[in-house]
N, C-alpha and C positions, 0 to 999 in steps of 0.2 A: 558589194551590193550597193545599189543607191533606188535614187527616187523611180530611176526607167525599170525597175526590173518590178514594180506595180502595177501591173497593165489592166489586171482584172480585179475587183471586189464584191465582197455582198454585203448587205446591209440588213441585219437581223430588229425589225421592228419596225410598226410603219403608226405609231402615236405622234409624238411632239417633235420626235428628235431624231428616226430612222431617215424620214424622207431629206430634211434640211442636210444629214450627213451624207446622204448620197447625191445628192446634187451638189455639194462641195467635190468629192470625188473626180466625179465627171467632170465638173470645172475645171480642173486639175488635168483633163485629160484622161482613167483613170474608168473602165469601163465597170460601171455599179451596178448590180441588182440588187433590188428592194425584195427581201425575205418576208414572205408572211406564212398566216398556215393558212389561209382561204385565198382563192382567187378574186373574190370581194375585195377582200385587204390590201392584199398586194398591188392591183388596180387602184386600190385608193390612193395608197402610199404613192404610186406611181403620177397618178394627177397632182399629186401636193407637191412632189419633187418638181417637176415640170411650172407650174406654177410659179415656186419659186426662185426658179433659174429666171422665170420673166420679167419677176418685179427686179430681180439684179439687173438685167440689161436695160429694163426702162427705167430705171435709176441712175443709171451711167455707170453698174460696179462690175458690170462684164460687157465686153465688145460682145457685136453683134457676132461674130465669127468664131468667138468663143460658145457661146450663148446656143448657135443651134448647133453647136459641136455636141456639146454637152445634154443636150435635148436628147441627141441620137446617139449618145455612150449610157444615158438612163434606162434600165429598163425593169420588170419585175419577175416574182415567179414564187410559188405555193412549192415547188419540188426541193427541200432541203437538202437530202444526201447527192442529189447531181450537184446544184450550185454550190455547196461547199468543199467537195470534193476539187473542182476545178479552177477557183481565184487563189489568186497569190495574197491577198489581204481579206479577213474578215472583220469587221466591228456589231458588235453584240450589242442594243440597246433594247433589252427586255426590262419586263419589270424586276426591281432591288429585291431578289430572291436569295440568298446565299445559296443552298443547297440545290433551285433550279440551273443558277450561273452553273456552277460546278459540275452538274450531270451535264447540261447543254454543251460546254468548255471539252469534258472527257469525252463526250459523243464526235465534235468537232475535232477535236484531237486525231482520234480512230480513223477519221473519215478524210482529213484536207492531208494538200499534197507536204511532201518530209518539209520543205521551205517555207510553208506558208506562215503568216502571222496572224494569231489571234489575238483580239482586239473586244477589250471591254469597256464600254460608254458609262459604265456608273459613277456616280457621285459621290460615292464613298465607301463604298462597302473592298476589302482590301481585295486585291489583285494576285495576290500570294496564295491566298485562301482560296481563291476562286479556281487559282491555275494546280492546286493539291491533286488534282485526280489527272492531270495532263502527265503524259510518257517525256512534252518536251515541253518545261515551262519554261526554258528559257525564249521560247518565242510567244509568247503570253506578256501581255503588259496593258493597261488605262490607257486610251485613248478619251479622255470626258472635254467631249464638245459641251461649250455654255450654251444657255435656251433663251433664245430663237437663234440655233446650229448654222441655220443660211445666213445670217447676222451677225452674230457676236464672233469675233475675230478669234477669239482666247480659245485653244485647245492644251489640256492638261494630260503630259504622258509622264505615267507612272509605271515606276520602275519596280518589279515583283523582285522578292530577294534572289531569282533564280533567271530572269530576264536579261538577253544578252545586249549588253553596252552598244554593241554594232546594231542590234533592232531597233533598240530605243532610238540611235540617232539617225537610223534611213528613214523611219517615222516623222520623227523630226522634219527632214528635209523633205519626203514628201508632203505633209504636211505647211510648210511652206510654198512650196512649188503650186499647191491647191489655193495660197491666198487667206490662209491662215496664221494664226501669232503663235507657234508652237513654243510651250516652256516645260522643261526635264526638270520632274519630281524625284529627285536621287532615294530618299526614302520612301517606304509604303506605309504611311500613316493613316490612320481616321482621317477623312474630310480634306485629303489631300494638301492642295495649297489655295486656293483659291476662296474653298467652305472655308477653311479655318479662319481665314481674316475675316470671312462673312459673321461666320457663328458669333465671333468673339465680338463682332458687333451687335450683330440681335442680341445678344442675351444683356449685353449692356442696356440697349432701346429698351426692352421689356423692365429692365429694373430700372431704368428711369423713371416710366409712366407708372410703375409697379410704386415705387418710394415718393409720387406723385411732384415729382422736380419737374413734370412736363407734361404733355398732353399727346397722345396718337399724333396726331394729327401735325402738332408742333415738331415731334421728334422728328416726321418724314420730311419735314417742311426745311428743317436744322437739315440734314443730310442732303435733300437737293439742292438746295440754293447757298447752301458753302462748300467743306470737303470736297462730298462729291459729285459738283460742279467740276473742278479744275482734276482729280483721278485719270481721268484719258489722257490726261498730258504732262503730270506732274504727280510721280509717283512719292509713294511714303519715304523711301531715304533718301529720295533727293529732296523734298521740304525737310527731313531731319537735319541734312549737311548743310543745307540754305541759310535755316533758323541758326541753325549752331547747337555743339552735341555738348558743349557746357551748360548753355541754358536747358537746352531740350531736355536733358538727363534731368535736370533741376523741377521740370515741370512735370515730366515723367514718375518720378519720384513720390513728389507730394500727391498727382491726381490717383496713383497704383492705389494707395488707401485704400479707398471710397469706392474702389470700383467694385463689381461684382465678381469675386473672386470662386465663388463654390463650382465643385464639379458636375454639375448638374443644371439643368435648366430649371430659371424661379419659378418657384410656387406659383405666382401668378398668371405664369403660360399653363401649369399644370391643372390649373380650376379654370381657365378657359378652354379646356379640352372636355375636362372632366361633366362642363355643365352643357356643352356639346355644340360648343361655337368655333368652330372648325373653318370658318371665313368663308369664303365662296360657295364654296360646295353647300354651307348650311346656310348662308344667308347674314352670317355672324362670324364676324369673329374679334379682331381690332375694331376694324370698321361695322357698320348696320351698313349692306350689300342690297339692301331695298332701297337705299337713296344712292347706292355708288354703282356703276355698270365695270365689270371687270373687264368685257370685252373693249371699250373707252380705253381703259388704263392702259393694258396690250398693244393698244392701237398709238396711243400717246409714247409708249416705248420705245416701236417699230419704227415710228417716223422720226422719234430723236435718233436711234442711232443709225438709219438712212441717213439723215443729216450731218452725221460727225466723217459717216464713210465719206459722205460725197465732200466734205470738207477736207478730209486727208487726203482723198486721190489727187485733189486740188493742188495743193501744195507738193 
């Protein structure tokens, strides 16, 4: 089995992350339907996919001849049991429900042909658990595209304990073949691999500002303009082997201390929740969202990393 034997997909969800994954797809070659439950939805999804393929080609990250390829391999549809019945690939990105995934997965199960693969987009929630009620989980595994899906290179496929080593890696390669940076999670852990480095950063940032060593504002300032400035090109153990792992170990050692070691997130996130500053959505949260536009921020993202694409195709 390889990447040609994916000819068809669907794409269960059309919020942040359905439309951006099925227009990779198609890019890919890789004929995608946008799953919704309403004809509304699924039209939307369908416009945002489209969309999307556009600003790729008028950015220079897909040829023209790719680009209205892919236009006309997208397409959508409100009728579930026909479209999953007949694709050779599904990815699931509904809302982080454990027990909805699982009925949805066992439904899909019942319903797609004995070959096909089911595919879950969550961010963390296990893949194991999810594939419980499936007759065949070894074709069940994480496919977690990063947000913004048409953008961020990085796709995480995780391995359920019963998930077969030949799925994970045609994944893989299709997944590459799409124009993606595919990387195999060998275990099904919380928070896979990508959160984990994440989280164990946040909860650090928060107990900085928290034990007042720094400021909001300062800590995001520290992470863009050093670290993870150079991150896209020069990953953690190769600055560990660079530095050197006598000293590194050495610095590693005395910083471990001091850090925030508890298993739980600080109290300080917990009474930012608790007194109901929830960030954007309330107006508050680290930041006062009455003097900062979210939509800006989003926007200042998009275009940095349009620029690093268009800097690597370059080269």
């Amino acid at each position: 089995m390889s990447k040609d034997r994916f000819q068809t997909a669907a794409v269960i969800g059309t919020g942040m992350m359905g439309p951006g994954i099925a227009g990779t797809l198609a890019l890919g070659g890789v004929r995608s339907t946008i799953l919704s439950r309403t004809e509304e939805g699924a039209c939307k999804g369908l416009e945002d996919a489209r969309r999307q393929i556009r600003l790729l080609e008028e950015n220079g990250l897909a040829d023209a001849a790719r680009a209205m390829r892919a236009l006309e391999l997208v397409d959508c549809s409100y009728g579930f049991d026909s479209t999953i019945a007949r694709v050779d690939l599904v990815i699931e990105s509904a809302p982080e429900n454990m027990e909805f995934k699982q009925n949805l997965f066992a439904r899909m199960d019942s319903i797609a042909k004995p070959d096909a693969v089911l595919a879950s987009n969550t961010s963390g929630l296990s893949i194991t658990a999810i594939a419980s009620l499936c007759a065949r989980p070894e074709r069940v595994l994480t496919t977690h595209f990063w947000n913004p899906p048409h953008l961020m290179p990085l796709v995480e496929i995780v391995k359920g304990e019963k998930t077969s080593a030949e799925v994970a890696s045609d994944i893989r390669e299709l997944l590459a073949h799409c124009g993606k940076v595919p990387v195999i999670v060998k275990k099904d852990r919380p928070g896979q691999l990508g959160n984990r480095l994440q989280m164990a950063l946040v909860r650090e940032a928060v107990n900085i500002v928290a034990e007042g060593i720094a400021d909001v504002e300062d800590v995001d300032m520290a992470a863009k303009s050093g670290f993870g400035l150079r991150l896209p090109v020069y990953g953690i153990f190769e600055h560990q082997d660079i530095v050197g792992l006598d000293m590194a170990l050495s610095i590693v050692d005395y910083v471990a201390q001091d850090l925030y070691n508890e298993p739980h997130a600080p109290e300080y996130y917990k009474r930012k929740v608790a007194a109901g500053e929830l960030g954007v959505k309330s107006g508050k949260g680290f930041y006062d969202w009455s003097r900062k536009s979210a939509d800006e921020v989003k926007a200042r993202r998009d275009r940095f990393v349009l620029e690093f694409l268009r800097s690597q195709k370059a080269t």
